[in-house]
N, C-alpha and C positions, 0 to 999 in steps of 0.2 A: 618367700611369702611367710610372714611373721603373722598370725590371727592372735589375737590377744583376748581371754574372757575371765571373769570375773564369777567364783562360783566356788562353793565350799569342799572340801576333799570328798564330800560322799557323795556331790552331784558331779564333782569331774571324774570319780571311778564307777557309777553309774552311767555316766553316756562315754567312757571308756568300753566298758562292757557292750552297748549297746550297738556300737561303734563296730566293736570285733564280734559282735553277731549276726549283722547285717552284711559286716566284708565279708564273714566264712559262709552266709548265703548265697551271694553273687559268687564266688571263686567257687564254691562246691556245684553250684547250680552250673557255670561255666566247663568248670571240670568235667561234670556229667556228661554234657555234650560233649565234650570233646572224645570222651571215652567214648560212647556211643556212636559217634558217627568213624571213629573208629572202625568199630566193630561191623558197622556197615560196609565200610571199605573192606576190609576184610575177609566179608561174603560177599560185596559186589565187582571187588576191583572197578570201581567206578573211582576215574581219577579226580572227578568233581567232592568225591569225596574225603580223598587225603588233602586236595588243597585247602578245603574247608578246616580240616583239622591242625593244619598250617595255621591257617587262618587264625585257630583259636587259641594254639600254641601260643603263637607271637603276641595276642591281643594280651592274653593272662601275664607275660614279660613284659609287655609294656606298660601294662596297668599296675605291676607289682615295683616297675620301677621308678614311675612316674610318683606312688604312695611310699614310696620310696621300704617297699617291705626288701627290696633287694640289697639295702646298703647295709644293715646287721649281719646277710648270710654271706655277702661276696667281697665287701668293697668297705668294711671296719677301719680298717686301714689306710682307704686310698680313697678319698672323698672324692679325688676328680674324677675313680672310676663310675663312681654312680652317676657324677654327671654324665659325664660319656654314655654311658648305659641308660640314661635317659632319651636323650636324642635317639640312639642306634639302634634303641629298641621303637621306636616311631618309625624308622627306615623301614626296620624288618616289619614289622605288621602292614607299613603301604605294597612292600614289595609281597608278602602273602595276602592279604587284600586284591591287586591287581592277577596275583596268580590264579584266584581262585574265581574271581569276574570274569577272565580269560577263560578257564575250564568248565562253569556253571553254564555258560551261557552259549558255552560250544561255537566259540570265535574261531578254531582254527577250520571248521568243517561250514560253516553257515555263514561267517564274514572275513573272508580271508584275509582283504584289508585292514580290517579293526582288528585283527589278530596282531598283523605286522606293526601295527602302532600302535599298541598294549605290551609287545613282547618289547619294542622299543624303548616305552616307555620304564617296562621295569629293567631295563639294563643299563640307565640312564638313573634311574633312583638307586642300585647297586652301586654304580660309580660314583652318584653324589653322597651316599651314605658312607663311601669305601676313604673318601680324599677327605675326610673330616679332620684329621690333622693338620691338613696340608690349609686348610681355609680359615681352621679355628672355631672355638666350641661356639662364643656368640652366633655366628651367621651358622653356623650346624644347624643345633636348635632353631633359628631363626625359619630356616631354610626346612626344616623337617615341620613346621608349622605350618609355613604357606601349602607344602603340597602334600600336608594331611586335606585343606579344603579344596585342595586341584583333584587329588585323587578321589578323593568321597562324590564331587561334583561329576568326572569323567565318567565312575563306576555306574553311578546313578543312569547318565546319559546311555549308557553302554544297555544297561538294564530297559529302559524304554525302549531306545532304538529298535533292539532287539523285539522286545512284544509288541512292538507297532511294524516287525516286520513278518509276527507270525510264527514267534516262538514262547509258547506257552506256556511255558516253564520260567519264562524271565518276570512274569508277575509274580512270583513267588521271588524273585530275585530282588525286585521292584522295593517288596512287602518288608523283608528284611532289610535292605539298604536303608528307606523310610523310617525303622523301628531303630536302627542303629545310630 
């Protein structure tokens, strides 16, 4: 994707700046969280809380690779790595995403079922994430696209389910999935 604009050098180093002060918001503001619920893990040993931190690991990798801030620090040299690290960083955030809907919503103790085909399902996006060589970068990508909306769509479902069977804490689960 090429954008193309039209604007004097002090207004394209003006919304330059603008640009990297609003990213170093969202990523500090991200970070934050991530430290802090950290630290909650920490004191709680609540595993709902490391996968959360998964969760936001992966999301800050795949947002820094998608903006492609990851191809000056890692991949100067090897452009097709940053592609690659485009895709594989999509894998890894559905596969911590699913880990942490599985953990938040306390699937193994309250749905044993939906535990079983959750835990399925991320061992099946590990393997489609893993054979990406083997199929090639188009349908990777391609394939890492579809089941960002299977997965967002599933986790959602998971989150309802759940507080329509009486777990009170999946509105809160609900409320962030919606927000995200």
């Amino acid at each position: 994707i090429v954008s193309i604009n039209l604007m004097t050098e002090g207004e394209f180093l003006y919304a330059q700046m603008i640009d990297g002060i609003l990213g170093g918001l969202v990523y500090g503001a991200i970070l934050a969280m991530l430290l802090y619920n950290l630290l909650l893990y920490m004191g709680t040993r609540e595993t709902y809380q490391l996968a959360y931190v998964g969760y936001l690991a992966t999301f800050l990798l795949m947002n820094a690779a998608y903006n492609n801030y990851t191809f000056p620090l890692w991949f100067a040299d090897w452009p097709a790595g940053q592609d690659w690290m485009q895709s594989g960083a999509i894998f890894l955030f559905l596969c911590a995403g699913l880990a942490f809907t599985r953990s938040f919503l306390d699937l193994r103790y309250s749905h044993q079922r939906l535990y079983r085909v959750t835990t399925a399902a991320l061992y099946l996006l590990v393997g489609l994430g893993l054979i990406g060589p083997l199929i090639g970068y188009p349908v990777h990508v391609e394939l890492s696209i579809i089941l960002s909306s299977l997965v967002s769509c599933y986790s959602f479902v998971m989150g309802l389910y759940s507080w329509l069977q009486g777990n009170r804490s999946a509105r809160f689960f609900l409320l962030g999935t919606m927000s995200g």
